[in-house]
C-alpha positions in Angstrom: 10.9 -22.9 -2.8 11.0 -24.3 0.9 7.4 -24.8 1.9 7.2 -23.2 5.4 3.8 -24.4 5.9 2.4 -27.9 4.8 -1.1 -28.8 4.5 -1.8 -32.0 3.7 -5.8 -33.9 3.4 -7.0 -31.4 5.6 -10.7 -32.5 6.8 -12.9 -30.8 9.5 -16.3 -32.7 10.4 -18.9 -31.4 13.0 -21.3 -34.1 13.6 -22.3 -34.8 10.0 -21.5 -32.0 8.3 -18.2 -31.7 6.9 -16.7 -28.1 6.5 -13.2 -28.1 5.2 -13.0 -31.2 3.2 -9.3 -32.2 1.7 -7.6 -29.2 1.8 -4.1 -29.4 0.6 -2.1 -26.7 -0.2 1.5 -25.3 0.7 3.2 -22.0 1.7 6.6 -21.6 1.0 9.1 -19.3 2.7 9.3 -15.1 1.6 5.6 -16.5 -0.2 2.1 -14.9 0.3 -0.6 -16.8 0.2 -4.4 -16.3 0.5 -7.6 -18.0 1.1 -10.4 -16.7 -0.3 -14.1 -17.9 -0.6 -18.1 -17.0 -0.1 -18.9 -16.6 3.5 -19.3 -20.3 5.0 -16.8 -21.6 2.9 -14.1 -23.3 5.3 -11.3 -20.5 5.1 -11.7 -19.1 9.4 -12.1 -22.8 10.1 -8.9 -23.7 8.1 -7.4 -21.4 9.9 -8.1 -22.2 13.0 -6.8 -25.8 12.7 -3.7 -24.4 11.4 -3.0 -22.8 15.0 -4.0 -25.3 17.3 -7.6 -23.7 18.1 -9.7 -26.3 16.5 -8.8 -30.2 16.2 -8.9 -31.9 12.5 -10.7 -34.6 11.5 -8.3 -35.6 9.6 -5.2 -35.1 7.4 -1.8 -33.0 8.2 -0.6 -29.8 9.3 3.9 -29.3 9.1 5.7 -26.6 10.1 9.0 -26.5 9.2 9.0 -30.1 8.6 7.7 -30.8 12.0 4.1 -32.2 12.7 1.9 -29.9 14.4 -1.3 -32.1 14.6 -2.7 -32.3 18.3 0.1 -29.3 19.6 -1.8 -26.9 22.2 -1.7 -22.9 20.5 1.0 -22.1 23.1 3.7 -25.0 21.6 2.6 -23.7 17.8 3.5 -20.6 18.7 7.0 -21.4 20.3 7.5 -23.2 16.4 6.8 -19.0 15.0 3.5 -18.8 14.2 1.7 -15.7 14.9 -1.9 -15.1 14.6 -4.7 -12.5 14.5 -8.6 -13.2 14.5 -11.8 -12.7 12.5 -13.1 -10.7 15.8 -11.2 -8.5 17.7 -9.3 -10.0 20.5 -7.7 -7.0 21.6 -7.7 -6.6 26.2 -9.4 -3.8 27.2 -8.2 -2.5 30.1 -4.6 -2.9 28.9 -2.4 -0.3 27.3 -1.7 -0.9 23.8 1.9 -1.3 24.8 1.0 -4.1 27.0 -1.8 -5.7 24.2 1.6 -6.3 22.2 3.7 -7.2 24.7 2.1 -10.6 25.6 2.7 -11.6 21.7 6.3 -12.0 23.3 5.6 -14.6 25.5 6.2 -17.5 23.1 10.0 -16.3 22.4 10.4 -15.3 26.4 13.5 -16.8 27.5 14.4 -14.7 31.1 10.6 -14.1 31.7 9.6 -17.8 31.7 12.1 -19.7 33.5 12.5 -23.5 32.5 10.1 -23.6 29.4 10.4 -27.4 29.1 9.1 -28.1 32.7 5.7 -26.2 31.6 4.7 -28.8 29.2 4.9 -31.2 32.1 1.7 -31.3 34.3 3.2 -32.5 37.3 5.7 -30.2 37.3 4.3 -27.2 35.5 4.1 -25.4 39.3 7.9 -24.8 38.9 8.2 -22.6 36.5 5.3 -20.4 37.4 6.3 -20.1 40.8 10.0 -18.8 39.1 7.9 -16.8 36.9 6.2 -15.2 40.2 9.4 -14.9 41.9 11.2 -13.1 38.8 8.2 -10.8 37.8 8.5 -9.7 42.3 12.0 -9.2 42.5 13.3 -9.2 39.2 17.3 -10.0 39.0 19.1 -7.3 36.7 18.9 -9.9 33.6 15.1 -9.8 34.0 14.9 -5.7 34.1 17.4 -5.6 31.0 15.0 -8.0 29.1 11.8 -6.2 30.2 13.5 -3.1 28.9 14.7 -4.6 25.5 10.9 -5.8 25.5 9.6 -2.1 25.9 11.9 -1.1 23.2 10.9 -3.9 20.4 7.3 -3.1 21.3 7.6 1.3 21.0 9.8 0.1 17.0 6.7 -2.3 16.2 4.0 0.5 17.2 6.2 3.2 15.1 5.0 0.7 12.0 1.9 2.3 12.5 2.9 5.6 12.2 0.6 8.4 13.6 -1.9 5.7 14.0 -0.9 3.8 16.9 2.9 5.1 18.6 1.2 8.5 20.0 -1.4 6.0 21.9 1.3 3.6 23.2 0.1 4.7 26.8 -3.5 4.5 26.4 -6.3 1.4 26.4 -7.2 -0.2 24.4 -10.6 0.2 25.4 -10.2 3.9 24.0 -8.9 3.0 20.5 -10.9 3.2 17.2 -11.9 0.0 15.8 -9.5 -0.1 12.9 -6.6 0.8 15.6 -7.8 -1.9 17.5 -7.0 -4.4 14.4 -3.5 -2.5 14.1 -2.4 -3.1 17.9 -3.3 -6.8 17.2 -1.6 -7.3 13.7 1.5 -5.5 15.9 0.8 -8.2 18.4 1.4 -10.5 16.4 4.6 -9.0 14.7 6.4 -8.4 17.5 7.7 -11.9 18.0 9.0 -11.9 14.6 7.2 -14.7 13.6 8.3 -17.4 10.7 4.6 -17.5 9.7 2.2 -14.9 9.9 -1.6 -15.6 9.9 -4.1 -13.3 9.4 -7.7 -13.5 9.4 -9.2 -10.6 7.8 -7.0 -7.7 9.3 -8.7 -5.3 7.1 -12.4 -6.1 8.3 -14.5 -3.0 8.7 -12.0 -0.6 7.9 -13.0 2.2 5.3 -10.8 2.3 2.3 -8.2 4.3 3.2 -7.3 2.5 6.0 -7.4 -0.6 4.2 -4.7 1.0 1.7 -2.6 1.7 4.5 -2.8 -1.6 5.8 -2.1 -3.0 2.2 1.2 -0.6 2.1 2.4 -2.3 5.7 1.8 -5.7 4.3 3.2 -5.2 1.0 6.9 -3.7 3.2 6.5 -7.2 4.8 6.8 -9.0 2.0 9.3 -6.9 0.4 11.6 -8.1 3.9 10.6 -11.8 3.4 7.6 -12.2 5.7 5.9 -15.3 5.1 2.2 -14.4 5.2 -0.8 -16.7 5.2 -4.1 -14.5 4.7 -7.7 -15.0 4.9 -9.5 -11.8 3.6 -12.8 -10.7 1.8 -11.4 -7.8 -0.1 -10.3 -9.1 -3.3 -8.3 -6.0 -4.9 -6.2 -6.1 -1.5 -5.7 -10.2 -2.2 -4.9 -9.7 -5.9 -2.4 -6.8 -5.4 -0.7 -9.0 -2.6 -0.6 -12.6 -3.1 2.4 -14.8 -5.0 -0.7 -17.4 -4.8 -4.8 -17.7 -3.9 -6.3 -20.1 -2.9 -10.6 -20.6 -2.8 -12.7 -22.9 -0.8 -16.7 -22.7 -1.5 -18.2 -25.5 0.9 -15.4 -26.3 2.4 -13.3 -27.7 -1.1 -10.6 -26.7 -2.7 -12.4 -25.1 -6.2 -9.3 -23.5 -7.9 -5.4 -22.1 -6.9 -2.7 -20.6 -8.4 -1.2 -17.0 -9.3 -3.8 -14.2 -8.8 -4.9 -13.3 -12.4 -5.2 -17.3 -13.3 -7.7 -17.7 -10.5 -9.7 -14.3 -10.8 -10.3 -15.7 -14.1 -11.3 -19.6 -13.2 -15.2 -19.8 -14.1 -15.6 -21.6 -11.1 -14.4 -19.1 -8.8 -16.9 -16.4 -10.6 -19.4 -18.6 -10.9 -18.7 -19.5 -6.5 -19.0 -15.5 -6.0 -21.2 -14.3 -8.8 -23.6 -17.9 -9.3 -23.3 -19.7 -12.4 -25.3 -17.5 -15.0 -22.7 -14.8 -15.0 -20.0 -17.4 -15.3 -21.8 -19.5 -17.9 -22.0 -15.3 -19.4 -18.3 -14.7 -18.8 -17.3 -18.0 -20.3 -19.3 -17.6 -23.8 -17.1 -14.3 -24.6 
């Protein structure tokens, strides 16, 4: 298998205290992978470094081959990686139709006029002033893009059934929490992303909306989605993941297929403490 991802050494320090410590793992492409762990354990962190929001301290991070380390958000996301958060980072006073929209602006071609210039800090005024001047008057290329745009956005909200494609209209102010988490996990899909990352998506949802979450992600994975996942709910992880992999103080304590690792004494002993393990290991 083609690892997609590559994770190499991976070491996070703040001051003196070290919080991911020589994470290595891989994520291949069509593969679903998880991170799992006791709260405090490196996986949010992990993540973070993974899509440019938080420097490393050392070690690699490849993306399709190509190095990643020191890349600003915006460039990883031109490479196809696509993230949601821990907390919500839905915008209020926008329509859930425009929430998803701006997960289009890494793979904006017409609507970002000379992307290479913006990378440039001398010159980065160029292409926004184009951008200004297109969004004002926009040619008839721009208002066939923005209309393709609408389109991808109203088939990514119909994923969501009854849930989100009757609210395209509304704000997202007005939405539940759990459709909040849906309009950003649609966010996030709409670019068609190479890699999806997602930190907890199910996160205070009840259990039927977790199941329905679970459905959407396993009809991902039946299309090929590559899917990195951070999440607490371990039924969800174990129905869903080709591997899992657990941090407990920021080290890598055990990976591998789902069943191997709900079994490793050291991850029951990381969630349960070392009695029941000690327990679990004698029968």
């Amino acid at each position: 298998m083609t690892a997609l991802l590559e994770v190499r050494g991976l070491v996070k320090r703040f001051g003196g205290m070290t919080v991911v410590d020589d994470v290595t793992f891989d994520v291949g492409e069509g593969e679903v992978v998880s991170i799992i762990g006791p709260n405090g354990s490196g996986k949010t962190t992990t993540l973070n470094i993974i899509s440019g929001t938080l420097p490393a301290s050392a070690g690699s991070v490849r993306v399709a081959g190509r190095s990643i380390m020191g890349r600003r958000p915006d460039r990883i996301a031109e490479l196809g990686l696509a993230r949601t958060f821990q907390n919500g980072r839905v915008i209020g006073n926008l329509t859930v139709a425009d929430n998803v929209l701006v997960g289009l602006e890494p793979v904006q071609r017409v609507g970002r006029p000379f992307p290479r210039l913006r990378h440039l800090v001398g010159l980065r005024w160029i292409p926004l002033l184009a951008e200004t001047a297109s969004a004002l008057v926009p040619s008839r290329t721009r208002r066939q893009q923005d209309a393709a745009d609408r389109e991808r956005v109203a088939r990514e909200l119909d994923r969501f059934g009854t849930r989100l494609a009757p609210r395209i209209a509304q704000y997202a102010y007005t939405l539940s929490y759990a459709n909040r988490r849906r309009t950003e996990i649609a966010r996030a899909l709409v670019s068609a992303p190479r890699l999806l990352v997602l930190d907890e998506p199910t996160a205070g949802m009840n259990q039927t909306e977790t199941a329905e979450v679970l459905q959407q992600l396993q009809e991902l994975k039946r299309r090929g989605q590559t899917i990195l996942l951070v999440e607490h709910k371990i039924d969800l992880v174990m129905t869903l993941s080709d591997r899992v992999l657990v941090l407990d103080d920021g080290v890598v304590i055990s990976q591998g297929p789902p069943d191997r690792v709900r079994r490793d004494p050291r991850v029951v002993e990381a969630y349960l403490g070392k009695a029941f393990a000690e327990a679990m290991d004698d029968e």
